[in-house]
C-alpha positions in Angstrom: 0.0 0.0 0.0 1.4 3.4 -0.9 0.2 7.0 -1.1 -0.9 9.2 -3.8 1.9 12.3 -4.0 0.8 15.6 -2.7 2.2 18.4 -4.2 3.0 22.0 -1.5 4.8 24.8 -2.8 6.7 27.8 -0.6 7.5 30.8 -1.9 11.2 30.5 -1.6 13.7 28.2 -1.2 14.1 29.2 3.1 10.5 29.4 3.6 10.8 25.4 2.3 13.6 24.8 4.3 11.9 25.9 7.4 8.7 24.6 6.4 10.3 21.2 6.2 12.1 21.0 9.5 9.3 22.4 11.4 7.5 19.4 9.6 10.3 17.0 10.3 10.6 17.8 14.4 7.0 17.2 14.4 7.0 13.8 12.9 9.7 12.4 14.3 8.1 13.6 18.0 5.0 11.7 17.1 6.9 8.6 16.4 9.0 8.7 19.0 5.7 8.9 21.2 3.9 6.4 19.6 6.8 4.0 19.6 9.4 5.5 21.8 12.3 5.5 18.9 12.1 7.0 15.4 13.7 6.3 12.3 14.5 8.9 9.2 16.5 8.8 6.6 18.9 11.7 5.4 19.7 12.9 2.0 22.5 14.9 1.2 22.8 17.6 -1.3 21.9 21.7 -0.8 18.3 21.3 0.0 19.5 18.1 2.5 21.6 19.9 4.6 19.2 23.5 4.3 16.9 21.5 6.4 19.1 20.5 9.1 20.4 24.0 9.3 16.4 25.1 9.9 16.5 22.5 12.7 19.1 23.2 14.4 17.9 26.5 14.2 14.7 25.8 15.5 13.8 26.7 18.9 11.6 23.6 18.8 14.6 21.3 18.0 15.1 19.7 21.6 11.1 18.6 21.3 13.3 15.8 19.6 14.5 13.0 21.9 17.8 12.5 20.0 19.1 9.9 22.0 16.1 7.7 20.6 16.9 8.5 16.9 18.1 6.2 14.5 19.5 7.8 11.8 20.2 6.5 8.2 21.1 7.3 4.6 19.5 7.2 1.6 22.9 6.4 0.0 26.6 8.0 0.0 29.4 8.6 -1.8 32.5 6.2 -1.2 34.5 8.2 0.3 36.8 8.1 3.0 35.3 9.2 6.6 35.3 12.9 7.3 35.3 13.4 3.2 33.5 17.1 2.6 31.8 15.4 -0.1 30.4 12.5 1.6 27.1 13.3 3.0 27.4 12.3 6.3 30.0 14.9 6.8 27.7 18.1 5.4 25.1 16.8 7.5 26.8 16.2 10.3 28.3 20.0 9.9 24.0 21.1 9.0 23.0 19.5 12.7 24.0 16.0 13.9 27.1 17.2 15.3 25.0 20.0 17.7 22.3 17.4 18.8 23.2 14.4 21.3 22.9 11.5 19.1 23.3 7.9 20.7 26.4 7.1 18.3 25.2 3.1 18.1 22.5 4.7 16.3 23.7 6.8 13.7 24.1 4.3 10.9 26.6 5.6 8.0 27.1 4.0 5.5 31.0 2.3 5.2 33.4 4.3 2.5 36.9 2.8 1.7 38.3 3.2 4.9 35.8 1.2 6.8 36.3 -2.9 7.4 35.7 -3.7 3.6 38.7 -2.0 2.5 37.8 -0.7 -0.9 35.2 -3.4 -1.6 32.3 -1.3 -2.5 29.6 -4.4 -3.1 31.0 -5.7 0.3 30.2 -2.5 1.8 26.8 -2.2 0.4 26.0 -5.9 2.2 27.8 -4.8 5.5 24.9 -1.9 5.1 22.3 -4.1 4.3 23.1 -6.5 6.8 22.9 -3.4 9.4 19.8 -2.7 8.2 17.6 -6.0 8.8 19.7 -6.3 12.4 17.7 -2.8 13.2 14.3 -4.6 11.6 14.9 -7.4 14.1 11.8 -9.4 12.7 13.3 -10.9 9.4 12.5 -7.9 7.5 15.0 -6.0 5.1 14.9 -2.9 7.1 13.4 -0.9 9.8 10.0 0.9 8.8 11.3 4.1 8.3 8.9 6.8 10.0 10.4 9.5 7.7 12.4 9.1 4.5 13.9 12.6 3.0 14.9 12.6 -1.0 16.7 15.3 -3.0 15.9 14.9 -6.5 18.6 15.6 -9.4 17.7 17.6 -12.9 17.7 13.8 -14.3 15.1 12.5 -11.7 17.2 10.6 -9.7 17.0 10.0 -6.4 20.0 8.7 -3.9 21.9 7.0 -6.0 19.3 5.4 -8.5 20.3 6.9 -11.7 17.6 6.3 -14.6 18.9 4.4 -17.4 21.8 3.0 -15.0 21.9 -0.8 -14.9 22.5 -0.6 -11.0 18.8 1.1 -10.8 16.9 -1.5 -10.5 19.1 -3.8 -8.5 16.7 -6.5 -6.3 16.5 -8.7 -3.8 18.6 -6.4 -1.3 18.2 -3.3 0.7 21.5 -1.4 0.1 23.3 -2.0 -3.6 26.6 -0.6 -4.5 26.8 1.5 -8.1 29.5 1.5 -10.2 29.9 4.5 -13.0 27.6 7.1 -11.3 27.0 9.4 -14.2 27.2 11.9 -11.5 30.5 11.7 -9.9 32.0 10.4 -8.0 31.5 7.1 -9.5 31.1 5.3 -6.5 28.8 4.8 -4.7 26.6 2.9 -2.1 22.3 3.5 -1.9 19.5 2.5 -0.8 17.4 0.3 -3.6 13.8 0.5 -4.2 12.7 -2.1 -2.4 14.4 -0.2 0.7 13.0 3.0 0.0 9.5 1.6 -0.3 9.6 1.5 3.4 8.7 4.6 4.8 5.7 5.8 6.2 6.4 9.3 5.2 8.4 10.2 2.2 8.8 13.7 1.8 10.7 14.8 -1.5 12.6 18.2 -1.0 13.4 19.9 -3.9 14.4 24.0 -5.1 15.8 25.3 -8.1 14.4 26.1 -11.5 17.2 23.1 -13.0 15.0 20.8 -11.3 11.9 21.4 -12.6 10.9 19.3 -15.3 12.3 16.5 -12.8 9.8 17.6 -11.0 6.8 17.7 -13.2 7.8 13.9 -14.9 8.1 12.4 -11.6 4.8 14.0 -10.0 3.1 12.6 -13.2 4.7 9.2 -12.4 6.8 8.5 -15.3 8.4 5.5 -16.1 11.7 4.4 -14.1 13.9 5.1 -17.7 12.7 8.6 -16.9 12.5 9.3 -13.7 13.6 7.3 -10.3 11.7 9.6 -7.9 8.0 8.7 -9.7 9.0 5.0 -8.5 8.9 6.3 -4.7 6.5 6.6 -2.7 5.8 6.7 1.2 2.9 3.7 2.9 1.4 7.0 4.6 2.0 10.2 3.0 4.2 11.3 -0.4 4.9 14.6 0.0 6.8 16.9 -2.6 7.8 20.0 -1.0 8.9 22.5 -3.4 10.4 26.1 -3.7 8.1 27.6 -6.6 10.9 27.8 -9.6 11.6 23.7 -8.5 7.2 23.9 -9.1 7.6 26.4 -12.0 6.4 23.5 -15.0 3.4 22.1 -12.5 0.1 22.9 -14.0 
């Protein structure tokens, strides 16, 4: 069962920014209540870490138990620890570093200087493997109460690249790709089948370059053409948008 996409525009791209993390604190309270921990998933890019920034600028950020957080990503970049272009680091510099996170629950994803050496398929199983120990039940994954997705001027989303053979890679939770078109090359992300487990999938996205990725995807295109139509949340699908990301919505 998944949700219809709903489509809310803000006027510019730090009115969606705030929008979003005032949106984000909320949820993950409400999980957190209902179930005592919460799970999101992180995205990197400009609009990933703008949100963090709005959190950690919130006065209503500590509302957030952030010991009980588990926090994942949506995929990274294979890059050595500490990398500025991995995006653990930029969100780590946007929030995670100012909030106390329980470190046995922030869950990043292995680069080439973790256990697996530069064996980016057996870091992508070491991830996956992660994953299902967190489900606990003999699923894949955690349910992820909130899921946050960039989404490129191709309509690509984490590291699912339309048109790339690694797209639709099945049968596991976290794949590794190999010749990103965007680089770096290498990378490790979340699949489908992973992403498909979110209550709440929120897709953030600003910038005039990104709107006919926008407009495709909200009219559910085929995965050749976009990656982000293929996703969508068990309880809400959201598309929050800065109006030129919304500019070719009718």
């Amino acid at each position: 069962m998944s949700s219809d996409p709903v489509v809310l525009v803000h006027a510019t791209k730090q009115l969606l920014s705030d929008a979003a993390a005032a949106r984000l604190i909320t949820a993950l309270v409400d999980a957190q209540n209902a179930r005592g921990e919460a799970h999101v998933v992180l995205t990197g890019g400009t609009m990933g870490s703008a949100i963090l920034a709005s959190v950690a600028a919130s006065a209503a950020r500590d509302a957030v138990d952030w010991t009980r957080l588990h926090v994942w990503w949506g995929d990274e970049r294979f890059l050595p620890d500490g990398d500025a272009d991995r995006n653990e680091t930029q969100n780590r510099e946007a929030l995670l570093d100012a909030v106390p996170l329980d470190p046995a629950k922030v869950h990043a994803m292995p680069g080439p200087d973790g256990p697996d050496g530069d064996d980016v398929a057996a870091a992508a199983t070491r991830y996956a493997a992660e994953l299902a120990a967190a489900a606990g039940d003999g699923a894949p994954s955690p349910t992820f109460d909130v899921l946050l997705l960039g989404v490129g001027p191709d309509a690509h989303v984490a590291s699912l690249f339309p048109g790339h053979p690694d797209q639709l890679t099945a049968g596991v939770a976290a794949a590794p790709v190999h010749d990103s078109p965007k680089p770096p090359p290498t990378r490790v992300t979340l699949t489908f089948e992973a992403l498909a487990r979110a209550e709440r999938t929120w897709f953030i996205v600003a910038g005039a370059d990104k709107a006919h990725a926008v407009k495709v995807s909200v009219a559910g295109a085929a995965p050749a053409e976009s990656s982000a139509a293929q996703v969508k949340g068990r309880r809400e699908t959201l598309w929050l948008l800065d109006a030129d990301a919304a500019s070719e919505l009718s």
